[in-house]
N, CA, C and O atoms as a GROMACS GRO file, in nm:
protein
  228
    1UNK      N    1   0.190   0.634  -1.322
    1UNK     CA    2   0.078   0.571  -1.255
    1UNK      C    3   0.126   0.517  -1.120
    1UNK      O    4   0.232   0.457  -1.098
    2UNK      N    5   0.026   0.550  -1.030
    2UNK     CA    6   0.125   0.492  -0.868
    2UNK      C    7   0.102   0.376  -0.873
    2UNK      O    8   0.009   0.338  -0.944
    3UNK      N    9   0.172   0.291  -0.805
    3UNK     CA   10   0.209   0.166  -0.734
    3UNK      C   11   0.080   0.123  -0.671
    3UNK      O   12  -0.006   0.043  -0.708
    4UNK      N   13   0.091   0.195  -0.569
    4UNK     CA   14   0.068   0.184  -0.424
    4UNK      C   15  -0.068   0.251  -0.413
    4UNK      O   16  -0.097   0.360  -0.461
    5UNK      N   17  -0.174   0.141  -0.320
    5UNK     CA   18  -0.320   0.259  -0.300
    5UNK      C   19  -0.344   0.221  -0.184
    5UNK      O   20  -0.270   0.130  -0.146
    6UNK      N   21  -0.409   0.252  -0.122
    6UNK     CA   22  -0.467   0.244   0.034
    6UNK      C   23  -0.643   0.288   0.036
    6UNK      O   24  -0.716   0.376  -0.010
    7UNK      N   25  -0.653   0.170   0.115
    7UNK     CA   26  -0.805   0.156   0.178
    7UNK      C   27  -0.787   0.160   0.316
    7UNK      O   28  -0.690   0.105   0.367
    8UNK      N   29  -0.899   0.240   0.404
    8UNK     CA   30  -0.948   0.250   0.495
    8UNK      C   31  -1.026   0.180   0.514
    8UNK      O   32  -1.114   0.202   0.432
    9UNK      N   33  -1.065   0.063   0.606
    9UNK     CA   34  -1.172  -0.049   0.692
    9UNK      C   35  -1.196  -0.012   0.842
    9UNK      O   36  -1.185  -0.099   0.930
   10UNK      N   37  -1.224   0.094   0.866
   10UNK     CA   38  -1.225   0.111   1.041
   10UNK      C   39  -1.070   0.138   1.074
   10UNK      O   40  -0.999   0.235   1.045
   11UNK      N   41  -1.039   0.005   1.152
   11UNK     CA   42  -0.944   0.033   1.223
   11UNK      C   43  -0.796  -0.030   1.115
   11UNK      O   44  -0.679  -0.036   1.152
   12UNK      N   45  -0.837  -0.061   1.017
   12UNK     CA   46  -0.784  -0.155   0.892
   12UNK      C   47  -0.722  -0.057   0.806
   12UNK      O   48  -0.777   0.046   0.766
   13UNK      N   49  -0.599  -0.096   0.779
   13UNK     CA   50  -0.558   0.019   0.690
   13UNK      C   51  -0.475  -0.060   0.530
   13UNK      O   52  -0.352  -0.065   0.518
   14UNK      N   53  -0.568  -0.112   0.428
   14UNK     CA   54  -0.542  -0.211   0.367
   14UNK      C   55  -0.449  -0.089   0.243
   14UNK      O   56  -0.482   0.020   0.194
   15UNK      N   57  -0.290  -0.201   0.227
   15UNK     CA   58  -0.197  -0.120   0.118
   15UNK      C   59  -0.199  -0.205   0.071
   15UNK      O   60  -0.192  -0.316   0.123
   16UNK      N   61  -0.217  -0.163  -0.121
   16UNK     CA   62  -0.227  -0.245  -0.209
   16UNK      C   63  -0.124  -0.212  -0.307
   16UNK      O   64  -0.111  -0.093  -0.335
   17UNK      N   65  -0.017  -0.335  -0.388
   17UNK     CA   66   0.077  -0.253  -0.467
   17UNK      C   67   0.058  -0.342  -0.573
   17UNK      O   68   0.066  -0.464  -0.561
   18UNK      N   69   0.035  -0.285  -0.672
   18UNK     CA   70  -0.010  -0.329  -0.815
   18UNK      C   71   0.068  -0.230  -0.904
   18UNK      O   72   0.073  -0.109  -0.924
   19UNK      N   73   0.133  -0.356  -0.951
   19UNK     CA   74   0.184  -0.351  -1.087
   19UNK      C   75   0.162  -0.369  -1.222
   19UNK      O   76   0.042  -0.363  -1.249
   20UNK      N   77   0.244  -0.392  -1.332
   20UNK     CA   78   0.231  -0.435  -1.433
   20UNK      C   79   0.169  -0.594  -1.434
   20UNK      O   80   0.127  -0.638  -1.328
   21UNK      N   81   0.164  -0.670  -1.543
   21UNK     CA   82   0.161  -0.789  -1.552
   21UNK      C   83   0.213  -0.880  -1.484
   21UNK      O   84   0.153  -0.974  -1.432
   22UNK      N   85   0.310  -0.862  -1.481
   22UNK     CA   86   0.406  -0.979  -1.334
   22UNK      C   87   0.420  -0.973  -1.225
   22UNK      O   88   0.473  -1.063  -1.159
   23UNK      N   89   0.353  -0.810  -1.156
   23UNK     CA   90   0.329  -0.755  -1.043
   23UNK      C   91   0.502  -0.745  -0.999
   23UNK      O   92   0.512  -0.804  -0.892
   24UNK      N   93   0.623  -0.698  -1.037
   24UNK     CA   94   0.752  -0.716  -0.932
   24UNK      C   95   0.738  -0.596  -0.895
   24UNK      O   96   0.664  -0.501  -0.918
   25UNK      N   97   0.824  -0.619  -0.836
   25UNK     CA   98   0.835  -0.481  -0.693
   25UNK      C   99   0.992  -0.389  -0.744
   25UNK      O  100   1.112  -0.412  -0.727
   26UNK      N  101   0.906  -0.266  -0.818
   26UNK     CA  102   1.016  -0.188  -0.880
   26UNK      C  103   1.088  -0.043  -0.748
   26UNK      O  104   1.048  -0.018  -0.634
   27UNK      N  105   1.169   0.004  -0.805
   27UNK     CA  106   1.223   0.109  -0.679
   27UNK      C  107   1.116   0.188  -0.663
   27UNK      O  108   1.062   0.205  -0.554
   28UNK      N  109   1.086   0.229  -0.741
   28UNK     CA  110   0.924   0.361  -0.733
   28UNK      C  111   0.812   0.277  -0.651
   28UNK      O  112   0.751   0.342  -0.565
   29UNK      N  113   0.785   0.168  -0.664
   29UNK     CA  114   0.695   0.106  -0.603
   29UNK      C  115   0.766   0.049  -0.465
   29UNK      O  116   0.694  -0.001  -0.379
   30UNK      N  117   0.890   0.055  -0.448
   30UNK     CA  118   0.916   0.038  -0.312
   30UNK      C  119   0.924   0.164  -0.210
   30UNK      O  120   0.919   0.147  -0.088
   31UNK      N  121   0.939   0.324  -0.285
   31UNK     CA  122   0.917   0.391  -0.220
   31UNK      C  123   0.806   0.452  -0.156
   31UNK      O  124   0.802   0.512  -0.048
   32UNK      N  125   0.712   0.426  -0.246
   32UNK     CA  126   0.575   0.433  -0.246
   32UNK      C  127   0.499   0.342  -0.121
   32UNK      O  128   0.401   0.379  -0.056
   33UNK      N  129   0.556   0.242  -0.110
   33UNK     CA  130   0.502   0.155  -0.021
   33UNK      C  131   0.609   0.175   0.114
   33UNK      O  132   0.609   0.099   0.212
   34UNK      N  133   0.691   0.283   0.099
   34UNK     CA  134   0.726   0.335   0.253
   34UNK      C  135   0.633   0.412   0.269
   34UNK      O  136   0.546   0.394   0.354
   35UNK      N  137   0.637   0.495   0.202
   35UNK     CA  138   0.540   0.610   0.251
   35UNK      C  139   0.391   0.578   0.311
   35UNK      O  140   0.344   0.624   0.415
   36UNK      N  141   0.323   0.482   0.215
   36UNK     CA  142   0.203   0.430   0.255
   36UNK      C  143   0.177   0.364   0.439
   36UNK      O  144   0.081   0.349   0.516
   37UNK      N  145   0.337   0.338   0.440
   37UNK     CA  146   0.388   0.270   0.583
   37UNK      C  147   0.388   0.368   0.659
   37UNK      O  148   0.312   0.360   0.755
   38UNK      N  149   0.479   0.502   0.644
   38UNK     CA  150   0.532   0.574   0.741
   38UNK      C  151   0.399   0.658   0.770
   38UNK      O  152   0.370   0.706   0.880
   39UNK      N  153   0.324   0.670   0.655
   39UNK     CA  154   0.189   0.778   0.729
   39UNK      C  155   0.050   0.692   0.791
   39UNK      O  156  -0.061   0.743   0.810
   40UNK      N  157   0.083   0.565   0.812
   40UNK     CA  158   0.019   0.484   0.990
   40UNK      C  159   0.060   0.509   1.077
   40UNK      O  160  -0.019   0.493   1.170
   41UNK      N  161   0.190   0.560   1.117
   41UNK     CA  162   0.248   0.559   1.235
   41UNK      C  163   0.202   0.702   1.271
   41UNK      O  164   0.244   0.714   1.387
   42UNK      N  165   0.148   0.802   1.242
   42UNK     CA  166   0.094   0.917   1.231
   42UNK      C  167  -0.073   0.948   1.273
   42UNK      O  168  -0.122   1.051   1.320
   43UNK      N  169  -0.136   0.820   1.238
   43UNK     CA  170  -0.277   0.795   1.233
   43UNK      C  171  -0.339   0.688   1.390
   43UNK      O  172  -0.399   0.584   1.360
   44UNK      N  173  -0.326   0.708   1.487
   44UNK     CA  174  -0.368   0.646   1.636
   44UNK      C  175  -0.489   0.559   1.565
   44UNK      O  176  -0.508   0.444   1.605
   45UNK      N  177  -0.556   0.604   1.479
   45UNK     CA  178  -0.697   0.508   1.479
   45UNK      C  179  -0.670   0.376   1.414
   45UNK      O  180  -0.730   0.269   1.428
   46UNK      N  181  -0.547   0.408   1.325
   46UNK     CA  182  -0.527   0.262   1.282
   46UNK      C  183  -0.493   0.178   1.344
   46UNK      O  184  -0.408   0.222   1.421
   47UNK      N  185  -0.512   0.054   1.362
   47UNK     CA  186  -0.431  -0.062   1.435
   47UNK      C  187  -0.428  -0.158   1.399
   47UNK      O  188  -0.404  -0.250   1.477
   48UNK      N  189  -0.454  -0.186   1.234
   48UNK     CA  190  -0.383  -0.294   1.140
   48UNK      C  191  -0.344  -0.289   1.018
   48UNK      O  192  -0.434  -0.250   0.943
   49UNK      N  193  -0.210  -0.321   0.948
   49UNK     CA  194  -0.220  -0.296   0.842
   49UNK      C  195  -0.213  -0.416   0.767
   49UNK      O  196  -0.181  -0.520   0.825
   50UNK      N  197  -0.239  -0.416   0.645
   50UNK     CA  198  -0.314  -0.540   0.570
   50UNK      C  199  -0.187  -0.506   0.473
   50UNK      O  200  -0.152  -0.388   0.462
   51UNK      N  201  -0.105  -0.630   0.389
   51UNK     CA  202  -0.065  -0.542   0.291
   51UNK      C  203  -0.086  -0.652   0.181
   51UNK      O  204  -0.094  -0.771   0.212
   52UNK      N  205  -0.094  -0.612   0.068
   52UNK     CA  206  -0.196  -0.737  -0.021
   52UNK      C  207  -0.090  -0.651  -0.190
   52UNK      O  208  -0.020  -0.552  -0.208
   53UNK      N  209  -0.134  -0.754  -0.261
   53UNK     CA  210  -0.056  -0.738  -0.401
   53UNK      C  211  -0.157  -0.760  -0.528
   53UNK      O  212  -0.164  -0.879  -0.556
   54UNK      N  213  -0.225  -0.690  -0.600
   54UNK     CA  214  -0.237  -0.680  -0.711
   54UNK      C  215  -0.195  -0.661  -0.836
   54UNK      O  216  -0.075  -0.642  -0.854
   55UNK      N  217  -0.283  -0.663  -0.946
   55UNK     CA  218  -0.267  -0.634  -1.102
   55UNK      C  219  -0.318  -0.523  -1.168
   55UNK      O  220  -0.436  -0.495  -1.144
   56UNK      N  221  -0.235  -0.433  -1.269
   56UNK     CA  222  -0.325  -0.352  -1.292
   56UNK      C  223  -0.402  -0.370  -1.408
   56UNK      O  224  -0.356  -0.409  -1.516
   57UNK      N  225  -0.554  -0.334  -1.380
   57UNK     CA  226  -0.600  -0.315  -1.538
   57UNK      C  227  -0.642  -0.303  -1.639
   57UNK      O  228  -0.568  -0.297  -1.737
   0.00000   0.00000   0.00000
C-alpha cells in the first residue's frame, strides 16, 4: 500500500504521507516522498508544495 499521495489545488501541489497507526516515517515511505518531490521540479505550473501527514484507514 503506498505511503505517499498527492493532490493537485491549482498552483498547490499537496503530498500526503500516511501511515500505519503511529504514522513514522519508514524507508519505503521516505522514498516515496522523494519521488513525489522530484516530479514538481518537472511540472512549471506548480509553485507550492504543501506537505501534510496522515493516518490510514
Amino acid at each position: 500500500m503506498p505511503h505517499v499521495s498527492t493532490e493537485d489545488r491549482g498552483a498547490f501541489r499537496v503530498i500526503i504521507c500516511a501511515n500505519a497507526t503511529f504514522g513514522p516515517m519508514t524507508a519505503a515511505g521516505s522514498a516515496e516522498m522523494f519521488d513525489a518531490v522530484a516530479v514538481v521540479g518537472e511540472n512549471p505550473s506548480v509553485r507550492v508544495i504543501v506537505i501534510t501527514g496522515g493516518l490510514r484507514k
